[in-house]
C-alpha positions in Angstrom: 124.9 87.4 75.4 128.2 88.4 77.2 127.4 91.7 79.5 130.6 92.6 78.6 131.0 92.0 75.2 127.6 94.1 75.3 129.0 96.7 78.0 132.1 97.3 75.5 130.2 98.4 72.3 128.5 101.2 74.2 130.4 105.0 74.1 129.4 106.4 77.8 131.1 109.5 78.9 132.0 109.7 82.8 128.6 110.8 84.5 126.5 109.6 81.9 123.6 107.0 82.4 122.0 105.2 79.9 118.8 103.2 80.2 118.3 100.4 77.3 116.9 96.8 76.6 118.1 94.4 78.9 120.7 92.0 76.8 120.3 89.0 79.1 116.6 88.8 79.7 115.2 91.2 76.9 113.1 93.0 79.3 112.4 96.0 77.4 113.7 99.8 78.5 115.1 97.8 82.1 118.9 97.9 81.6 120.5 101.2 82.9 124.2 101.1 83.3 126.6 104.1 84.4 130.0 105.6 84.2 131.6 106.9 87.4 135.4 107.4 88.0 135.9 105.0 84.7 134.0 102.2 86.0 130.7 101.0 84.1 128.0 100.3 86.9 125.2 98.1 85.5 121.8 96.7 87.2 118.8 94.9 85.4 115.4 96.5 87.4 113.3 93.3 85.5 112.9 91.3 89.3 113.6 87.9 87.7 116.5 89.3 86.3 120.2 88.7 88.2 122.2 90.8 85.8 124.1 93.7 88.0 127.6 94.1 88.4 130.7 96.5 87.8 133.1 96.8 84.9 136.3 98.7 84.7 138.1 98.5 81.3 141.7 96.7 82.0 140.7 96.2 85.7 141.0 93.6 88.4 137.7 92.6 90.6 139.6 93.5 93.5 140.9 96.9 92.0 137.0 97.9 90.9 135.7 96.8 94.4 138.5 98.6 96.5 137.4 101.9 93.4 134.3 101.5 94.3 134.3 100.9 98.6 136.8 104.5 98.0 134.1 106.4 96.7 131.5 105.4 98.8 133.5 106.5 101.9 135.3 109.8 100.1 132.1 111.1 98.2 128.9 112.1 99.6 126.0 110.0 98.2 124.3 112.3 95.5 120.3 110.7 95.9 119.3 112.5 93.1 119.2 108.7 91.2 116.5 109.5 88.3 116.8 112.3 85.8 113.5 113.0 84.3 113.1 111.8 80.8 111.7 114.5 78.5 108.4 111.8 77.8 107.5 112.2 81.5 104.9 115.2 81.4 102.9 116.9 84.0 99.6 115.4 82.8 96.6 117.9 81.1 93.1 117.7 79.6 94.5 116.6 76.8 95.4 113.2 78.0 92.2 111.4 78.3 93.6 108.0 79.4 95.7 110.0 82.6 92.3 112.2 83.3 90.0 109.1 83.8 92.7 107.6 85.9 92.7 110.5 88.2 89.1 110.8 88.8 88.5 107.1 88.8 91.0 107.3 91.8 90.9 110.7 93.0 94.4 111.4 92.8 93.5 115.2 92.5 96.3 115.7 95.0 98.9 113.2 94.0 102.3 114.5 92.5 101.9 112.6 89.1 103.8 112.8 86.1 102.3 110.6 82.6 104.3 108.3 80.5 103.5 109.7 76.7 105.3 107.5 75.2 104.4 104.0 77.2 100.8 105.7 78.4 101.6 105.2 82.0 100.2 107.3 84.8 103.6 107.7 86.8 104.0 108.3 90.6 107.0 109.9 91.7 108.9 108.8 94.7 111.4 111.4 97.1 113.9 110.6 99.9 114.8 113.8 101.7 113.1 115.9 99.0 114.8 114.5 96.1 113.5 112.7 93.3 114.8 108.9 93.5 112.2 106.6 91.6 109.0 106.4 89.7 106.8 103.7 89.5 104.7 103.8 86.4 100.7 102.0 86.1 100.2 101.1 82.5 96.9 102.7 81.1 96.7 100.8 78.3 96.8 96.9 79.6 100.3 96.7 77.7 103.0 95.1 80.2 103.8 95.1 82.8 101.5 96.7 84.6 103.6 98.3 86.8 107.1 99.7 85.7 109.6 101.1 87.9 111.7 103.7 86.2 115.2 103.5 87.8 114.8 100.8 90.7 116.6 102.5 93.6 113.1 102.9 95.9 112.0 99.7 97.7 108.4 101.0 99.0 105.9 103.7 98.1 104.4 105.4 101.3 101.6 107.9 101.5 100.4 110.0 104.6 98.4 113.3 105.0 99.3 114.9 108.6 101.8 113.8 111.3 102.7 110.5 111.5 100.3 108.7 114.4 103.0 105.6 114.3 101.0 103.0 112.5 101.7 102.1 109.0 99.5 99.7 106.8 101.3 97.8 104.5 99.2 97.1 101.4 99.3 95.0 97.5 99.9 98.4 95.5 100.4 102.5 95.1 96.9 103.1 94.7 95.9 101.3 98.0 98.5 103.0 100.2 97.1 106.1 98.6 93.5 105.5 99.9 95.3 103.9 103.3 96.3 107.6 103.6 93.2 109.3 102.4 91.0 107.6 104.6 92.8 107.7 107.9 95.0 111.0 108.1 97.9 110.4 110.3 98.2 106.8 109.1 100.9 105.5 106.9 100.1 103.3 103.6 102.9 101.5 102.2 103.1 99.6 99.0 106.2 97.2 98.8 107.8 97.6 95.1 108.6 93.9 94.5 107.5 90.9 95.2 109.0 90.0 98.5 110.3 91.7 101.9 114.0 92.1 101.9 116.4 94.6 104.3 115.6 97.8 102.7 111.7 97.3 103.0 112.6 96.0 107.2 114.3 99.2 107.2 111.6 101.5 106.1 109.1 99.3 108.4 111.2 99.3 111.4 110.4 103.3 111.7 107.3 102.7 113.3 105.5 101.4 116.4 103.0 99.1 115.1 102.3 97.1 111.5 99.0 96.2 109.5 99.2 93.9 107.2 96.3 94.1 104.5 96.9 92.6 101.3 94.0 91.5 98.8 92.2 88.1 99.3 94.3 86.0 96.9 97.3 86.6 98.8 96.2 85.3 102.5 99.5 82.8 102.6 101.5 86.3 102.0 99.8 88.2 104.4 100.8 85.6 107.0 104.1 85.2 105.9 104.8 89.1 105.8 103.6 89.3 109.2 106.0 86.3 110.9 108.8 88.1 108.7 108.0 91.6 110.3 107.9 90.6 113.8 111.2 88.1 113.7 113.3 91.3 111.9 111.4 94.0 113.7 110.2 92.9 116.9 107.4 94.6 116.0 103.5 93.3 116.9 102.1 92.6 113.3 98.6 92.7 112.6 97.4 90.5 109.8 94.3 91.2 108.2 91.8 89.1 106.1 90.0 91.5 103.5 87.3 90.9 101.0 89.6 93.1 98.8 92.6 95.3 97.6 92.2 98.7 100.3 91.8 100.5 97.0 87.9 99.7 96.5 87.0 100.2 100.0 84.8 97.7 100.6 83.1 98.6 103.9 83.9 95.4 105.8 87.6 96.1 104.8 87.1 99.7 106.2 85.3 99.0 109.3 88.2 96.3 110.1 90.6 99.3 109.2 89.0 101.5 111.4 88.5 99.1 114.3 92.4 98.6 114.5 93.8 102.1 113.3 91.5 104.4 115.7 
């Protein structure tokens, strides 16, 4: 389908962001498109999808990208990206599929949210306080999995205390969680995608040294995340082999942890 044959059947008041099925790949509730200062901002979060772009009604590509490069530099940069939709809830007793998930993981202290309508235990994600992102974990085995609710974070990170300058990058939320719950001070970070691009470097580059601990099945990964680490960052990478995710602290995997971290 033509994007903008789709964009111009939609009625979107200036401001306004809708979030819809995408009409190029059909991902379902992964299309969100925008108005601001009359031009329609669009972006696909599926990540085998290419569809993003701009669209201004009865404009020029030249007159939407010099539109757009104005507001960037006249307008502060609002990070407030996601508006909470009235189906995320602060989870109770009452939802038996969130409440197992919490104690299976002890996330007693996590800032969660659940998904009533998709049944998704939903982790929120902040940048300077404000809410940016969500990344949902289905609780019912429906797909995907894992469903990120506006797109705009490219990691998760977890840590209880100050910062000690080493950060653990891991397969998944849950494992940065346990990165942080086991060694205070220490950074987990779970990369939200499936490969390393600028804006994960950038996160990375923050600190003084890298652990790389993804799950067994991804040992060509961990290598490769560790070459691409050091050639952007300069940073020493560690790469490490585990018997599993971080998440089921296997006591190998922990004494391997522990060996490098303290």
């Amino acid at each position: 389908m033509n994007i903008r044959s789709h964009l111009d059947t939609l009625t979107i008041a200036e401001g306004q962001r809708l979030r819809m099925d995408c009409p190029q790949c059909r991902a379902r509730n992964t299309f969100t498109v925008w108005k601001d200062d009359g031009v329609l901002v669009y972006h696909c979060f599926k990540l085998t999808c290419t569809v993003r772009g701009a669209y201004g009604i009865g404009m020029t590509a030249d007159e939407i990208k010099f539109k757009m490069q104005g507001q960037t530099k006249e307008k502060p940069i609002d990070l407030e990206r996601m508006i909470v939709p009235e189906y995320l809830v602060k989870p109770t007793h009452e939802h038996t599929l969130m409440q197992n998930y919490i104690r299976k993981w002890s996330l007693y202290k996590e800032d969660l949210m659940y998904d009533v309508k998709d049944r998704r235990a939903v982790f929120l994600i902040k940048e300077n306080n404000r809410l940016i992102d969500a990344t949902g974990r289905s609780l019912d085995g429906s797909k995907p999995k894992w469903f990120r609710y506006t797109g705009e974070a490219s990691v998760f990170t977890r840590i209880l205390g100050n910062t000690n300058g080493t950060v653990v990058v891991v397969e998944d939320v849950i494992s940065a969680i346990t990165v942080a719950q086991l060694f205070p001070r220490t950074t987990g970070l779970a990369i939200l995608g499936t490969s390393l691009g600028e804006a994960q470097m950038q996160h990375i580059q923050n600190y003084s040294r890298v652990v790389v601990a993804l799950d067994p099945d991804a040992a060509h990964k961990t290598l490769t995340y560790k070459r691409e680490i050091e050639a952007w960052t300069g940073l020493d990478t560690i790469a490490l082999r585990l018997e599993d995710d971080v998440k089921y602290k296997v006591e190998e995997d922990i004494t391997k942890l522990e060996r490098i971290i303290q």
